[in-house]
C-alpha positions as CSV (number, residue, x, y, z in Angstrom):
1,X,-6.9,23.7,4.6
2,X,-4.2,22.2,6.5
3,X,-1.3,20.5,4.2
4,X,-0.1,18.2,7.2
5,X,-3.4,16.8,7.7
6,X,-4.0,16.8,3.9
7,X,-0.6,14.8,3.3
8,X,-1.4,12.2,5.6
9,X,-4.9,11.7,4.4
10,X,-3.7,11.7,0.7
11,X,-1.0,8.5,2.4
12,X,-3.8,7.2,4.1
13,X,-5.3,6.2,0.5
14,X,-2.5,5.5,-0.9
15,X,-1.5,3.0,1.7
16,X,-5.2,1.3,1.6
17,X,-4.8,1.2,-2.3
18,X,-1.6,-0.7,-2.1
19,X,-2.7,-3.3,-0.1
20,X,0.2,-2.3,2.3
21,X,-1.6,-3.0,5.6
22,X,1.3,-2.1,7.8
23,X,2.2,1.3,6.8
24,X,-1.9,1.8,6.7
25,X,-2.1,1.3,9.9
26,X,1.3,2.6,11.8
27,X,-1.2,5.9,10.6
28,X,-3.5,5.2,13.3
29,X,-2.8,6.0,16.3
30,X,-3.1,3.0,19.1
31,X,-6.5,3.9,20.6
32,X,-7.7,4.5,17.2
33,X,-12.2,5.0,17.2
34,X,-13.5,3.1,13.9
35,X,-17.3,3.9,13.1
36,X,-18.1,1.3,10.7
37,X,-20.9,2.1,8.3
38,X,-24.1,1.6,9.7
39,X,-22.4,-1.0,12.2
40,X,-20.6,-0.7,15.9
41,X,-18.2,0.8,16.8
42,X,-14.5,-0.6,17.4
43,X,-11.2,0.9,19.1
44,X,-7.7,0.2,18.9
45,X,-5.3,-0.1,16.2
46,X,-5.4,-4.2,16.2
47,X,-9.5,-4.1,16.0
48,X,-8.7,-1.9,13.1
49,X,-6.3,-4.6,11.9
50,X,-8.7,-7.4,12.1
51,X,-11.1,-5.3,10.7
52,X,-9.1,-5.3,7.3
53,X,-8.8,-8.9,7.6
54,X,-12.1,-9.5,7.5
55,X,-13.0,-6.7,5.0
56,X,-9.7,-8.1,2.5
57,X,-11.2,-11.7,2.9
58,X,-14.3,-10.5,0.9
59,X,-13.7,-7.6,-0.9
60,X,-11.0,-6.0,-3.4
61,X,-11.3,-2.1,-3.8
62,X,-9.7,0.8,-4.5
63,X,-10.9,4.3,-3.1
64,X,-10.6,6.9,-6.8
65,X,-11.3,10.6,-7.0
66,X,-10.8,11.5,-3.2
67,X,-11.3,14.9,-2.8
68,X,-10.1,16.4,1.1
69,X,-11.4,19.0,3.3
70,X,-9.8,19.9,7.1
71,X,-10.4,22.7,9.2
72,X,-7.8,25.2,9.9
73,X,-5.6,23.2,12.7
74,X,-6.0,19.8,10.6
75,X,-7.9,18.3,13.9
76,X,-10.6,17.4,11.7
77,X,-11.0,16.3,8.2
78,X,-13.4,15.2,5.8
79,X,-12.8,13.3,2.4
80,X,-15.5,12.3,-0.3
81,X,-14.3,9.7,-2.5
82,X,-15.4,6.3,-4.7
83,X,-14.7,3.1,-3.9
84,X,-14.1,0.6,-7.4
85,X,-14.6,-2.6,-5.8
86,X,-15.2,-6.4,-6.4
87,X,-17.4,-8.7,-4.0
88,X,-14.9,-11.9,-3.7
89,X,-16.3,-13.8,-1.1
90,X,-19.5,-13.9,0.7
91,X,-19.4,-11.5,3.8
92,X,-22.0,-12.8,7.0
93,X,-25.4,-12.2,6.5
94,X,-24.7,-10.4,3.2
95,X,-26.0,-11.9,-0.4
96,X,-24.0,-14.6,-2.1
97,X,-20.5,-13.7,-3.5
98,X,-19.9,-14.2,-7.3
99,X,-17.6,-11.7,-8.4
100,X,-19.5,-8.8,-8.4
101,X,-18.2,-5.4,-9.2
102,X,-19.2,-2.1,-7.6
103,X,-18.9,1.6,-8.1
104,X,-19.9,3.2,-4.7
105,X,-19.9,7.1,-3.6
106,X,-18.4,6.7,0.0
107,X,-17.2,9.7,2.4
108,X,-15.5,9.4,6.1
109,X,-14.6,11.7,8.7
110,X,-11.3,11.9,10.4
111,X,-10.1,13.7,13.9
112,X,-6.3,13.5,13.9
113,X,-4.1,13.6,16.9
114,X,-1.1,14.3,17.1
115,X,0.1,13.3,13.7
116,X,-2.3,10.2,13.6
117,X,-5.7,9.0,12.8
118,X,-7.3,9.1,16.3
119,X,-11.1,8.5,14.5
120,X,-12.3,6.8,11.0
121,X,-16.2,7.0,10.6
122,X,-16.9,5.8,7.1
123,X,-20.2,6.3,5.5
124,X,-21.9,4.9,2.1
125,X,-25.3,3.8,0.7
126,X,-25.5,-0.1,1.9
127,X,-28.9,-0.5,-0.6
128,X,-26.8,1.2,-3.3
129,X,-23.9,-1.8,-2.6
130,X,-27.3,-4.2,-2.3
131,X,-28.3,-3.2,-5.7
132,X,-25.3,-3.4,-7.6
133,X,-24.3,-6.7,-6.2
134,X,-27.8,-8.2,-7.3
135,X,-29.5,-8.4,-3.8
């Protein structure tokens, strides 16, 4: 396990749970690779930023019991977590909105570069999302 990487995963969260999109992202680096779940691909720290846009437009969540994993030089990292969230406004070709709440088993993998997130590639069950939202 490498504390560095660990630290700046554990602010990583933290940063995405406060809402404090800034500091979230001044932890990316510039040329930052986004996998999005079961969707394209996307690079560079303002994608990422519009990215959040989009995502706070529709969706409030919180990411809960994160549990980390790197390897030995902290290039790489893993962390399995939950996201608590609530469907706020209709997202394209997704179902209606209504308020919906959501209890999802998510996980990403990280490379880090020097100090940074150089690549995000979340993952989660979208027919477990469908489900709970009444799709």
């Amino acid at each position: 396990m490498n504390t560095t990487t660990e630290q700046l995963l554990q602010t990583y969260y933290a940063r995405f749970n406060a809402q404090d999109w800034d500091g979230f992202l001044s932890l990316l680096s510039d040329d930052v690779v986004h996998d999005i779940n079961q969707g394209g691909r996307e690079i560079g720290r303002e994608a990422f930023r519009a990215f959040l846009q989009r995502m706070d437009r529709s969706y409030s969540e919180q990411i809960v019991d994160v549990s980390i994993t790197t390897n030995a030089d902290g290039s790489r990292a893993a962390a399995e977590f939950v996201v608590l969230g609530t469907y706020k406004a209709t997202d394209d070709g997704l179902p209606p909105a209504t308020g919906q709440t959501y209890r999802l088993p998510a996980g990403a993998f990280f490379e880090i570069r020097n100090g940074q997130v150089a690549r995000i590639s979340n993952y989660y069950n979208l027919q477990d999302w469908l489900r709970q939202v009444g799709a």
